[in-house]
C-alpha positions in Angstrom: -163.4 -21.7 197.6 -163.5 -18.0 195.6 -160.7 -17.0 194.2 -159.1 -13.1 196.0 -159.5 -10.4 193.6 -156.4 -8.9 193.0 -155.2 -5.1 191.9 -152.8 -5.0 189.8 -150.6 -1.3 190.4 -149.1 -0.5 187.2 -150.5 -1.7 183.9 -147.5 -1.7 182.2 -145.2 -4.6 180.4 -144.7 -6.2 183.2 -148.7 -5.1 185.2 -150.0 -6.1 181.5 -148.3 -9.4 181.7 -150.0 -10.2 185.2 -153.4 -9.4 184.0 -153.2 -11.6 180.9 -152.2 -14.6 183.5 -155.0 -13.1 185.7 -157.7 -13.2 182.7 -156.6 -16.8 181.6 -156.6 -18.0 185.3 -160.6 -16.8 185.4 -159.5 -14.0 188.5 -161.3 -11.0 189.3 -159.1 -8.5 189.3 -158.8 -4.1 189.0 -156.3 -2.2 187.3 -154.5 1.0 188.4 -152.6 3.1 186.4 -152.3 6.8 185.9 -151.9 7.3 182.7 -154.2 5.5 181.7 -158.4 6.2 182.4 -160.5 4.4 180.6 -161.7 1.3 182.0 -158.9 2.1 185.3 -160.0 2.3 188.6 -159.3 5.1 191.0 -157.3 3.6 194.5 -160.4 4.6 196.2 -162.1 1.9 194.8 -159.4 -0.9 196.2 -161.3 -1.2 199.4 -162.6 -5.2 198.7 -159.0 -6.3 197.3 -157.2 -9.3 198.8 -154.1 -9.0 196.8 -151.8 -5.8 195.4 -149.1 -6.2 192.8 -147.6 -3.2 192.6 -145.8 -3.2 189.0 -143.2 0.3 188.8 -140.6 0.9 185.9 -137.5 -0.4 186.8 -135.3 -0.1 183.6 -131.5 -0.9 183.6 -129.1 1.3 183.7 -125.5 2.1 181.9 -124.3 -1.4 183.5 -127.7 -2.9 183.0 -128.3 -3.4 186.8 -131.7 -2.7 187.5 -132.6 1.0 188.5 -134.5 0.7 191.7 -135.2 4.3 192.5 -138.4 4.5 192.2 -139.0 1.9 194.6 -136.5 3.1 197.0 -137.8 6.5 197.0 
């Protein structure tokens, strides 16, 4: 059985964390992020993807709860 390819959304701690476990798991997978280009794929190029992990900042706050805005919005 092949293994899905999986895009990993956000390559940053927590995106680069998923690709090393994708890398030592032997997965094929493509990396989005916009700030970075080299070696990044564009999300036109996402067409033959099974999986999406979508990996967004989500820093805490003043009370150290977890800012979800960016999601939310």
């Amino acid at each position: 059985m092949n293994k899905p390819i999986v895009a990993v959304i956000g390559v940053g701690m927590v995106g680069g964390a998923v690709k090393k476990a994708l890398e030592f798991n032997d997965y094929e997978y493509k990396l989005v992020d916009r700030k970075m280009k080299y070696g990044y794929l564009e999300i036109d190029n996402l067409k033959n993807v099974d999986i999406f992990i979508i990996c967004v900042p989500t820093p805490p706050d003043e009370n150290f709860n977890c800012d979800t805005s960016i999601v939310e919005n």
